[in-house]
C-alpha positions in Angstrom: -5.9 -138.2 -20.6 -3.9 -138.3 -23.9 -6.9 -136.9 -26.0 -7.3 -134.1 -23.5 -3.7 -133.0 -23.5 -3.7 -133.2 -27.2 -7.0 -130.9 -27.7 -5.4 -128.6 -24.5 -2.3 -128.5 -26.9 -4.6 -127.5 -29.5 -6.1 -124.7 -28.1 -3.2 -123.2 -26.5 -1.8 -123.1 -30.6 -5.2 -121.6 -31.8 -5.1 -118.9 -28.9 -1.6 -118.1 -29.4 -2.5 -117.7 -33.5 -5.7 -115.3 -32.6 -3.4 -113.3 -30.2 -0.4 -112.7 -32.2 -2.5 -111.8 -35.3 -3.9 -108.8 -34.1 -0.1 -107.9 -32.9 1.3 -105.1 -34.9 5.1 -106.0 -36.8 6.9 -103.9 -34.7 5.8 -105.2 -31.5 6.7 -108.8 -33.0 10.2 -107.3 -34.0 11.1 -106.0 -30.5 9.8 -108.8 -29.0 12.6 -111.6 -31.1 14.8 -108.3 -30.3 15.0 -108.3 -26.5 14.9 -112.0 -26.4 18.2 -111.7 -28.2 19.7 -108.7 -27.3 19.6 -106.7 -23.7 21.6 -103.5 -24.1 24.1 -103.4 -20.7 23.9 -100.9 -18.3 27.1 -98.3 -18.5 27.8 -95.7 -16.3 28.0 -92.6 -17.8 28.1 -88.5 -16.4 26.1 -86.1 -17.3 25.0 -82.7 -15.3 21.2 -82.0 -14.8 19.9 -78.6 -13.8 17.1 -78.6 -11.6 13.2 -77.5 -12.4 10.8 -75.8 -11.2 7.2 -77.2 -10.8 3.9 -76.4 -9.5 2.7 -78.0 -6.8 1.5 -81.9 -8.3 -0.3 -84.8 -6.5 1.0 -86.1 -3.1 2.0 -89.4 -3.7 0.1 -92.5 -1.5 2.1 -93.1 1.9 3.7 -96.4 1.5 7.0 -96.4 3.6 7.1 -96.6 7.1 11.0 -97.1 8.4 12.0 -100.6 6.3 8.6 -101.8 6.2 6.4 -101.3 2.9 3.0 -101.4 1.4 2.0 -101.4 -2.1 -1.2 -103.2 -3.3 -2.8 -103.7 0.4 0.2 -106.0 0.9 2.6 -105.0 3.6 6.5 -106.1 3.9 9.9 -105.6 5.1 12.4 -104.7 2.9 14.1 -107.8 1.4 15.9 -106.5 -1.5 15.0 -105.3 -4.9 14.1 -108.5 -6.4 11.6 -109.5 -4.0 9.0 -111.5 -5.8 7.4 -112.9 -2.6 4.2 -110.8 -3.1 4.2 -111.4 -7.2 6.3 -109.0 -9.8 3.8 -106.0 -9.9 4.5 -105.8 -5.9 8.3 -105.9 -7.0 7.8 -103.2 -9.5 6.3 -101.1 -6.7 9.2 -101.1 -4.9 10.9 -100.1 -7.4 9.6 -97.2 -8.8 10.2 -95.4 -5.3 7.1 -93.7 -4.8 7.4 -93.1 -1.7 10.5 -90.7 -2.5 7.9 -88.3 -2.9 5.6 -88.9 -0.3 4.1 -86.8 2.9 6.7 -86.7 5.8 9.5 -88.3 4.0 12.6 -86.6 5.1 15.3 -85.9 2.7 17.8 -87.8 4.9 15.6 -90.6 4.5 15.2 -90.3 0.9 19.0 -89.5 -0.3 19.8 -92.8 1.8 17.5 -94.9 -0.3 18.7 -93.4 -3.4 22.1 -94.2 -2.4 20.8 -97.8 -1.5 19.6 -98.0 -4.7 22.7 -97.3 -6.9 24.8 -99.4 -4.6 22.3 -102.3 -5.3 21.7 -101.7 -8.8 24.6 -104.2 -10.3 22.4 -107.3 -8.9 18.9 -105.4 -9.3 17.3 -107.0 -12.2 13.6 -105.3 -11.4 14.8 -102.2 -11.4 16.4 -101.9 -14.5 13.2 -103.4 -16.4 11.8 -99.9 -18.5 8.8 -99.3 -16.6 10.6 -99.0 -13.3 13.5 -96.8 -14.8 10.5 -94.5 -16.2 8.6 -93.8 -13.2 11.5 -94.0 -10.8 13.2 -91.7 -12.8 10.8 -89.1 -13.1 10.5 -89.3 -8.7 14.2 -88.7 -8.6 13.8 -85.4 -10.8 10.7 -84.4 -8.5 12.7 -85.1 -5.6 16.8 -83.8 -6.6 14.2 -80.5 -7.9 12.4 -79.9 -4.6 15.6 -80.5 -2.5 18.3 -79.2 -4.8 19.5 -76.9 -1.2 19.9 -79.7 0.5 22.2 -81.9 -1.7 26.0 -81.5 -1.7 27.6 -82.0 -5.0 29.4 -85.3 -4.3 25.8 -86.4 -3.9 24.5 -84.7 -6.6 27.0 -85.9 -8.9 26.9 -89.6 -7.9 22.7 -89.3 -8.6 23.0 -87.2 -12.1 25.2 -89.7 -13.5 23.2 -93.2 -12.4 20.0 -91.6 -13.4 21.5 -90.1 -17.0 23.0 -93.7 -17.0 19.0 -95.1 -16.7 18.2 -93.5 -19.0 20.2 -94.1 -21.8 19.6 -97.7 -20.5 15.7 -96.8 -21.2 16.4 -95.3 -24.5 17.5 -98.2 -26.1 14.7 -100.2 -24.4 11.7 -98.4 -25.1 8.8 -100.9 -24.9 7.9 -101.2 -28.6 7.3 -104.7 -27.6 4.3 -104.2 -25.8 2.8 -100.2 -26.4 0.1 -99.6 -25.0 0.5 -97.4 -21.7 4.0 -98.6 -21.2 5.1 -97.0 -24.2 3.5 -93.6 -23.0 4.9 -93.9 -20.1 8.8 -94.7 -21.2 7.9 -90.9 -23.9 6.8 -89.4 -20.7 9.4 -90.1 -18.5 12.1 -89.6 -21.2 10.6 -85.9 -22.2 10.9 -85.1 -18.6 14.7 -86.4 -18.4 15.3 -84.0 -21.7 14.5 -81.0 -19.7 16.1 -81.9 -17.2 19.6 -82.7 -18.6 19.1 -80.5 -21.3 19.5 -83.2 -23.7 18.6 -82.5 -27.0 18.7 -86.2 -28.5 16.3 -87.2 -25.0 14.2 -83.9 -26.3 13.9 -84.8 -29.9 13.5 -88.3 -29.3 11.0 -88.3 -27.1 9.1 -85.5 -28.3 8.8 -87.1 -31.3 7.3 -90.3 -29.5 5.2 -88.8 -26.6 3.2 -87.2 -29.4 3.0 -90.0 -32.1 2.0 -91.9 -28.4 -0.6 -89.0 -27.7 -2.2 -89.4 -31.2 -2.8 -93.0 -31.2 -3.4 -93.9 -27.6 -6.2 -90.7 -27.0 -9.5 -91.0 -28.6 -11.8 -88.7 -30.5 -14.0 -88.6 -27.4 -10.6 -87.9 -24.6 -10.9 -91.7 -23.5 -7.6 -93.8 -23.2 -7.7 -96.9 -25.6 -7.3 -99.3 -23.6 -10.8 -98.2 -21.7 -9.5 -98.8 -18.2 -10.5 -95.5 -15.9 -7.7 -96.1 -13.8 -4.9 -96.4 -16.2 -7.0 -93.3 -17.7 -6.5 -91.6 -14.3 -2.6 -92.5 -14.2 -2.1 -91.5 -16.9 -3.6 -88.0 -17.1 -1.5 -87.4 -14.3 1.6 -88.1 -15.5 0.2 -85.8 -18.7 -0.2 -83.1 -16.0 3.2 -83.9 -14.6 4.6 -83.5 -18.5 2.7 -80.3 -19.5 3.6 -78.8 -15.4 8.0 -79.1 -16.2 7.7 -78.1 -19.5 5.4 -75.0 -18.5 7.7 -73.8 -16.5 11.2 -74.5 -17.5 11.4 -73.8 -21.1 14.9 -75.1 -22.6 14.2 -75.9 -26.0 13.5 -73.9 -29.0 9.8 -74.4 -30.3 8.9 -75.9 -26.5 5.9 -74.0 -26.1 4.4 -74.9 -29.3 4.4 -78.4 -28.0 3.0 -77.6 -24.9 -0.2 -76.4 -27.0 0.1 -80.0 -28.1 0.5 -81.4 -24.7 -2.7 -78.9 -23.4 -4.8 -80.2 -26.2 -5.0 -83.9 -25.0 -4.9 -83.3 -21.3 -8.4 -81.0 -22.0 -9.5 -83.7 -24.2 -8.5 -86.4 -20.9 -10.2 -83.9 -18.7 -13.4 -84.1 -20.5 -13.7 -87.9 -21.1 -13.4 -88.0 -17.3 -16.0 -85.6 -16.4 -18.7 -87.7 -18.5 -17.8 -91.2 -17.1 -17.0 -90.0 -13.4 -20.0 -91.5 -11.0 -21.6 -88.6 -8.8 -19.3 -89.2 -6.0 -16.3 -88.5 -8.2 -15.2 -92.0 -8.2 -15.0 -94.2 -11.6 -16.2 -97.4 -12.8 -14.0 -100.6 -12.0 -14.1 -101.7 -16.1 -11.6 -103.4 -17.2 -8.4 -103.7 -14.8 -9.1 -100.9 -12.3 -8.8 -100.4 -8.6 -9.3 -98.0 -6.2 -6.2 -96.8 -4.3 -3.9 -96.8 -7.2 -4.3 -93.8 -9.7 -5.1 -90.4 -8.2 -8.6 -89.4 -7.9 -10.5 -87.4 -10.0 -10.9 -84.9 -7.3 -7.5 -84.6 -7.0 -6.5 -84.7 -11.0 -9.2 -81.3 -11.4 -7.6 -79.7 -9.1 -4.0 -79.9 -10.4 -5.2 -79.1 -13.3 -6.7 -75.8 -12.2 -3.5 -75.0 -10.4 -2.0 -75.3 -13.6 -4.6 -73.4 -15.0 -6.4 -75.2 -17.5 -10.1 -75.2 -18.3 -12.3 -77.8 -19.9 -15.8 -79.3 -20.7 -17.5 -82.5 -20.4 -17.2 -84.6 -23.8 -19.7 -87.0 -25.1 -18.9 -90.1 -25.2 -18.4 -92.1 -28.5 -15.4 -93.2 -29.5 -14.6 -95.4 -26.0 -17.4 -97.5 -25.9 -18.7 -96.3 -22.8 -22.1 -94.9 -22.4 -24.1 -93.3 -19.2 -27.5 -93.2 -18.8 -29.2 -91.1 -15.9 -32.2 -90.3 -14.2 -33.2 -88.4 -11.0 -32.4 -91.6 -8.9 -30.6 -94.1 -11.5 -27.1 -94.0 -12.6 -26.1 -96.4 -15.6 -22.3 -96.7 -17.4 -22.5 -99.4 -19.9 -20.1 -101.2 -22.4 -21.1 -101.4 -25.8 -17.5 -101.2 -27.6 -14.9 -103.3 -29.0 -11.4 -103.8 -27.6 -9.9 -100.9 -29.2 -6.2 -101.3 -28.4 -6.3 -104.5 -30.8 -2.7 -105.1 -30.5 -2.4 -104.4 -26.7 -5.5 -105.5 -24.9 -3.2 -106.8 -22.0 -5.9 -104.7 -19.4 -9.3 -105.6 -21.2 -11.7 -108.3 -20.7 -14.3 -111.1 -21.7 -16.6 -108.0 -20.3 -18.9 -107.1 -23.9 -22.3 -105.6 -22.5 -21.0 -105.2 -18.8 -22.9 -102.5 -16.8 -22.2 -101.0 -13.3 -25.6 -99.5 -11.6 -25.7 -96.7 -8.7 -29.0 -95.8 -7.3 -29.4 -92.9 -5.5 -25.8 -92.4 -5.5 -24.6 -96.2 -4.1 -23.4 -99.0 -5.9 -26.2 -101.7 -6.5 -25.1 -103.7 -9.6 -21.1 -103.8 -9.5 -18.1 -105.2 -11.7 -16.7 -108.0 -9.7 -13.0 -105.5 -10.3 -9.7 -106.7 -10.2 -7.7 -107.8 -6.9 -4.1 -109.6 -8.4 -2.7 -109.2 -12.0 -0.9 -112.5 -10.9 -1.4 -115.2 -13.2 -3.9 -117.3 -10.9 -7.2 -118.9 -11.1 -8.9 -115.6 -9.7 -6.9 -113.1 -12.3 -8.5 -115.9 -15.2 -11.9 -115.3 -13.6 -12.0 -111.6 -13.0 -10.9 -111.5 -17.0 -13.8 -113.7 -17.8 -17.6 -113.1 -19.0 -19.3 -114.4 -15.6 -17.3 -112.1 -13.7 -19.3 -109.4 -15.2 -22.8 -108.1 -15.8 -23.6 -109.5 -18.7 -24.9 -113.2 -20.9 -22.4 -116.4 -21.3 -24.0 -119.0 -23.8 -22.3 -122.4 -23.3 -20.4 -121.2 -20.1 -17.8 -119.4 -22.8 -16.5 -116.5 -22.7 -17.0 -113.6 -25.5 -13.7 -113.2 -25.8 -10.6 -115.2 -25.4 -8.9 -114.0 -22.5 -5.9 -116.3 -21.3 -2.4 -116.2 -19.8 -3.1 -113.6 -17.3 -2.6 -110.6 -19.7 -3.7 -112.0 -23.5 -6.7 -112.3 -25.7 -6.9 -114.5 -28.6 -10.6 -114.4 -30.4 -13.0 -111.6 -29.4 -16.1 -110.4 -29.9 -16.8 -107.4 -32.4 -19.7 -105.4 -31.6 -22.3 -103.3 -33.7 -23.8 -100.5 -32.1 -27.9 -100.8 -33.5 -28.9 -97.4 -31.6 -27.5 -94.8 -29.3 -30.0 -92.3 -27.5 -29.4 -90.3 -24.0 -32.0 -92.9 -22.8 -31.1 -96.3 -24.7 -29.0 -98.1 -26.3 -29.2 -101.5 -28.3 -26.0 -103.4 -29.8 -25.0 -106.9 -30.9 -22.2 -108.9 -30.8 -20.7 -112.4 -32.1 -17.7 -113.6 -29.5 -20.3 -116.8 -29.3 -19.5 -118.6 -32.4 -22.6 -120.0 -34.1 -24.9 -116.9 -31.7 -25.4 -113.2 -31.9 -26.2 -111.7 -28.7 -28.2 -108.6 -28.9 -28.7 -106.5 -26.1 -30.7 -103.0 -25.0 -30.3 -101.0 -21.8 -33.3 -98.2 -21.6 -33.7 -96.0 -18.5 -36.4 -93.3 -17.2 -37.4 -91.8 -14.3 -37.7 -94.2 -11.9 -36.4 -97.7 -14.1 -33.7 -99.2 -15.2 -34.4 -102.0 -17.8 -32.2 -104.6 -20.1 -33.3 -107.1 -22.6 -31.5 -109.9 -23.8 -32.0 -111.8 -27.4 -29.8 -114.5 -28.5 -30.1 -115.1 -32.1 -29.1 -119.0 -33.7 -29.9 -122.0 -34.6 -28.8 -124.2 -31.7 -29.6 -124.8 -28.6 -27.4 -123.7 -25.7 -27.2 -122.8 -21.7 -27.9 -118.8 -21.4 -27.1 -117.6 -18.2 -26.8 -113.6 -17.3 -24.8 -112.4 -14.2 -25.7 -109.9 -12.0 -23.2 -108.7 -9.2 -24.2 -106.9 -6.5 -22.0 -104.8 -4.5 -21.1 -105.9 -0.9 -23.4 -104.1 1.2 -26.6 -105.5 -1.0 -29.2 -108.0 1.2 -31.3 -110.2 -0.5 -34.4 -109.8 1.2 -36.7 -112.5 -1.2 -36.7 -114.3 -4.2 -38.6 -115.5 -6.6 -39.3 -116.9 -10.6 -39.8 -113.5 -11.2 -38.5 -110.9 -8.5 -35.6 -110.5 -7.0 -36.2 -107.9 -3.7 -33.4 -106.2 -2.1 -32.4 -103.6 0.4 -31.6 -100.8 -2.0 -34.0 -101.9 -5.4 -36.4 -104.5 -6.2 -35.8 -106.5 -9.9 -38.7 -108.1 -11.7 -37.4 -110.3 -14.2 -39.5 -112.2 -17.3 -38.2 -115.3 -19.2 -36.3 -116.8 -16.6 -36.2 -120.3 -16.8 -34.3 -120.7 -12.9 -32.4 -118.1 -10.8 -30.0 -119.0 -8.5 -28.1 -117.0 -5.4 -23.9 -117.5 -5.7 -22.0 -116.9 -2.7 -19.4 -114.7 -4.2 -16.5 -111.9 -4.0 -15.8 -108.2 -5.7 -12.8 -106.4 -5.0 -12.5 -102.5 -5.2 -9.2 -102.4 -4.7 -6.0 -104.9 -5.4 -5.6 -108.3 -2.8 -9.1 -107.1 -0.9 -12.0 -109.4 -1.4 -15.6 -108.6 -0.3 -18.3 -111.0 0.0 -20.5 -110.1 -2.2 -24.0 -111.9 -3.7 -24.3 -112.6 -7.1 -27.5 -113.6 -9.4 -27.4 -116.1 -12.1 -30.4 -116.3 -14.5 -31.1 -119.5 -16.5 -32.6 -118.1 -19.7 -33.8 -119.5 -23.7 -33.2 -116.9 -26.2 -34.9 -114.1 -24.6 -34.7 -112.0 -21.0 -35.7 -109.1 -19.7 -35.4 -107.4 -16.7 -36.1 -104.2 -14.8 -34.1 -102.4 -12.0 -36.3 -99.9 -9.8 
């Protein structure tokens, strides 16, 4: 027992070195910094002038009288803290959403604003940065849309807690962990700007949203952190950005910057038009659910209301490539973890593959249903959770703590054609794993090498979405009520009882194939 706590000790060490070694300095400053030091909340006045907007994206119902649902999970309200359904449930809450959404009354809503600043001494949640960022750009959407409404007392009372926020949020922009938070705080704080017409808010975050813009958006319009809902998210809040500052110029040189802010949203626009399934929906890579980020659908046509044209891009930069026929549709992972420093979303997920056929799932990511730091959130993080090879039940990369990777695999593309592509990677230390995905008309096929010295346990994973029957089984076929798979170098295949989830706390029963393998596999999909 002593030996194993010691090498458990051990690890934990080694992980936490491989993790924050890809961190960049200023995220390890910020991080000592708001350990130390939390900036207080003042109260403070300001006046803000009301905007004008085109219509954006209804917001998800999720507040019926006190009672609340976020994340498939329904409860009373118990105060702003409430952790009983985890922290991202909390955060929920607090960003107030549902300020904004179908059939809210504006009695409704200016009593749970009032709520709010009457609560806000004790609410620790809600002064965190990413609450104060979305919640603050709901109360602009919703003082803007029901200006006639509100007496000054009231309006008075809101301007000066939400200028207070975010002066709160500008001394606690989340340079600690970047990544989307970091957009987020620039596009929430650009939006404040115009609103309040504050030139240090303008020239601060202006500054940042772009900087943000640059380094977060790739060549080929994909977010970094290659999740397609956090992609979705965040294009929308783009939209929202680019919509205020359209149409309520208060700044000199404001619509040279909206250029700016047009150029990525076209490039966003285009990196979702090649990924986006047939059906309009995305893949489930990475951390992504359904029911959380608007849908493509809907993200097109605010765009057009805003009027803004675009064109599919190729895919490159992200990773990602799709690979079609008549009947098959392929999106398949062949990148690296390209936010190095924030890969808080990715996973152990190198060579993962989702598979439609005639328009219907077949071969699924096993998707994500908590981002609370359980068993299952370690699992749906990990290698067998996806569509791809573990060698000595390890995963390719390090994923722990719910949120963290330590070591991870690098990847070498070999080719890339509109109807295959072959790349290799080294997260198994001591192994290379090369793999090719080719399609035609009618077949899908993969082929798996592992290249080394020693002798290890290969085992590739194949999830099949819920609605998939196994109709027979052999050392060489796999038969099924949507495709048939005919599989060579199989040394056993075995049928797990298991679950996917489209969308957060929902599990499915699902099936799921795992193929005992030496060195070399292939098998075809038709």
């Amino acid at each position: 027992m002593c030996n194993k706590r010691i090498i458990e000790r051990n690890m934990s060490i080694f992980s936490l070195f491989h993790t924050i070694h890809y961190l960049k300095i200023k995220q390890i400053i910020f991080q000592i910094i708001y350990r130390l030091y939390i900036p207080p909340f003042i109260q403070r006045c300001q006046v803000g002038v009301s905007m004008l907007l085109k219509d954006d994206i209804s917001k998800y119902t999720c507040n019926n009288d006190m009672c609340f649902t976020f994340l498939n999970l329904s409860s009373d309200f118990k105060g702003w803290n409430d952790i009983s359904k985890g922290m991202l449930w909390a955060y929920n809450l607090n960003y107030m959403d549902w300020l904004l959404q179908e059939g809210m009354s504006y009695e409704k809503g200016a009593e749970w604003i009032d709520r709010f600043i009457s609560d806000l001494p004790g609410n620790r949640i809600g002064l965190d940065p990413y609450p104060i960022a979305l919640r603050g750009i709901n109360w602009i959407k919703f003082i803007s849309w029901r200006r006639e409404s509100i007496d000054e007392r009231h309006l008075k009372q809101w301007n000066d807690s939400l200028y207070s926020q975010y002066v709160l949020l500008s001394k606690k922009l989340e340079y600690h962990l970047m990544g989307n938070h970091l957009l987020e705080d620039a596009y929430s704080l650009f939006i404040a700007a115009l609103y309040f017409k504050d030139d240090k808010f303008y020239r601060k975050s202006k500054k940042m949203l772009w900087q943000e813009l640059k380094e977060q958006i790739l060549p080929d319009g994909a977010h970094y952190e290659q999740s397609p809902m956090y992609h979705c998210i965040l294009l929308d809040r783009l939209l929202d950005c680019y919509n205020f500052s359209s149409y309520n110029i208060r700044f000199v040189g404001q619509e040279t910057f909206n250029e700016c802010l047009k150029e990525k949203i076209v490039l966003m626009l285009g990196h979702l038009d090649s990924i986006v399934w047939k059906d309009d929906t995305v893949p489930l890579f990475n951390d992504s659910a359904y029911g959380i980020a608007p849908t493509v659908s809907e993200l097109r046509a605010y765009a057009k209301r805003l009027k803004l044209e675009w064109k599919s891009l190729l895919m490159n930069g992200c990773g990602y490539r799709k690979l079609c026929s008549t009947r098959l549709e392929a999106v398949v992972d062949v990148g690296n973890i390209t936010a190095t420093y924030q890969p808080g979303h990715s996973h152990a997920d190198t060579f993962n593959y989702e598979l439609r056929i005639d328009g219907r799932p077949f071969i699924v990511d096993t998707g994500i249903s908590t981002y609370n730091k359980t068993a299952r959130r370690q699992y749906e993080r990990s290698t067998s959770a996806h569509n791809t090879v573990t060698i000595g039940n390890k995963n390719s990369s390090e994923v722990w703590g719910g949120f963290r990777i330590g070591k991870r695999a690098k990847v070498k593309v070999l080719s890339d054609t509109e109807s295959e592509v072959m790349a290799e990677h080294n997260g198994f230390k001591g192994y290379i794993h090369q793999r090719k995905f080719a399609i035609n008309d009618e077949v899908f096929t993969i082929n798996d090498e592992i290249i080394g010295n020693n002798t290890a346990e290969c085992i590739s994973y194949i999830h099949f979405a819920p609605d998939i029957e196994l109709l027979a089984m052999s050392s060489t076929e796999i038969r099924t009520n949507r495709a048939n798979i005919v599989v060579s170098g199989a040394i056993s295949i075995d049928i797990i009882n298991d679950f996917v989830s489209i969308e957060y706390n929902r599990l499915k029963p699902s099936k799921t194939i795992k193929i005992l393998f030496d060195r070399s596999l292939t098998y075809r999909i038709f």
